[in-house]
C-alpha positions as CSV (number, residue, x, y, z in Angstrom):
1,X,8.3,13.4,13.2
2,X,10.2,10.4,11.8
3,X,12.1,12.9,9.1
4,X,12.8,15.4,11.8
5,X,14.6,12.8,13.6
6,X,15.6,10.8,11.0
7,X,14.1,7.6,11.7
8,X,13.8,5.2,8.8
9,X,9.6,4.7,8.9
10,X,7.7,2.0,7.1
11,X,4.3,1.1,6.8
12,X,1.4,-0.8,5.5
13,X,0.1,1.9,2.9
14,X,1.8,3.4,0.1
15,X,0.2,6.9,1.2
16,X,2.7,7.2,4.6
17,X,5.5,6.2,2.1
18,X,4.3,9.2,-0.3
19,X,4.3,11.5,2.3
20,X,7.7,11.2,3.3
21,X,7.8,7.6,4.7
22,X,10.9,5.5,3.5
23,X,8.8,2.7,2.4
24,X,5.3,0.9,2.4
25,X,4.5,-2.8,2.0
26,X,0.9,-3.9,2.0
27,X,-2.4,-4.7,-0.2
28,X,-3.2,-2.6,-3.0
29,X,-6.2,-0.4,-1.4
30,X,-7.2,-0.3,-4.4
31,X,-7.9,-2.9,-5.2
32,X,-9.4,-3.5,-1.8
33,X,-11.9,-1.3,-2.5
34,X,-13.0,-2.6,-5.7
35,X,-13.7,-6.0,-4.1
36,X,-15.7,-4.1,-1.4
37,X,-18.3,-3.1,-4.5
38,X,-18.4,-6.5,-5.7
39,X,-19.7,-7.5,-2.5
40,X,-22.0,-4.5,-1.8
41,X,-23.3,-5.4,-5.4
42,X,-24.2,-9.2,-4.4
43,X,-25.8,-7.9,-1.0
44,X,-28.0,-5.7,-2.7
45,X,-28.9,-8.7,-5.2
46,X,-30.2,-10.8,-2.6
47,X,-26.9,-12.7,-0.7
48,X,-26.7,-13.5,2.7
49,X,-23.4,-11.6,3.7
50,X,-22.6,-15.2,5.6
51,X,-22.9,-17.0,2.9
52,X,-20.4,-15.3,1.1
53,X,-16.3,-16.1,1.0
54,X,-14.0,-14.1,3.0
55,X,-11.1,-13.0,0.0
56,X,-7.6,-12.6,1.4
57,X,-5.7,-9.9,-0.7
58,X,-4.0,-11.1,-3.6
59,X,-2.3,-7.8,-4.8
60,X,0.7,-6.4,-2.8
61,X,3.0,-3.0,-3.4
62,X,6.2,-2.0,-2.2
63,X,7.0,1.5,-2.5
64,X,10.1,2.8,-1.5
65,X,10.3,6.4,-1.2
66,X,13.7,7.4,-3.0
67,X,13.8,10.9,-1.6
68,X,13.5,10.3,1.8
69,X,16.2,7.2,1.6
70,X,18.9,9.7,-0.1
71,X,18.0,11.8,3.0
72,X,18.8,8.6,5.7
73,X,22.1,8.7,3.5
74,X,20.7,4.8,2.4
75,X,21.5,3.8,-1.4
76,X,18.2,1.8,-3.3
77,X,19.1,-1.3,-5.3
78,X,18.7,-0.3,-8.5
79,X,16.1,-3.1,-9.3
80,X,13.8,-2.0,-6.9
81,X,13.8,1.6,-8.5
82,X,10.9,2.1,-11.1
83,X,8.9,5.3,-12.6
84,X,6.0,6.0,-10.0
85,X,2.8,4.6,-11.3
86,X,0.6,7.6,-10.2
């Protein structure tokens, strides 16, 4: 809806930005997910989930979805255009 009306559209995961968002700031889900197991893995050891620490993320992407800005008619900085990492 925000392409048919061409609406600039940001979010919190890179998976709106890949789908034809213009851009995503957030915490890695990946990475997310990966300290979810950790903690599943010290539950089923035996912790008490209160006892353990509540993690803030430490790992934040911006993705900026190039096709979709040429389509706004907005120009990217050069040094925030890299190869995709997927």
């Amino acid at each position: 809806m925000a392409a048919r009306h061409a609406v600039p559209m940001t979010s919190a995961t890179r998976e709106i930005a890949e789908a034809g968002g213009l851009m995503s700031y957030g915490p890695n889900i990946a990475d997310a997910w990966r300290v979810v197991g950790v903690y599943a893995g010290r539950v089923l050891k035996g912790a008490k989930p209160k006892e353990l620490p509540v993690e803030q993320a430490s790992k934040f992407e911006l993705v900026i979805n190039h096709q979709t800005a040429r389509m706004l008619g907005l120009t990217v900085p050069d040094k925030l255009l890299v190869a995709p990492t997927r």
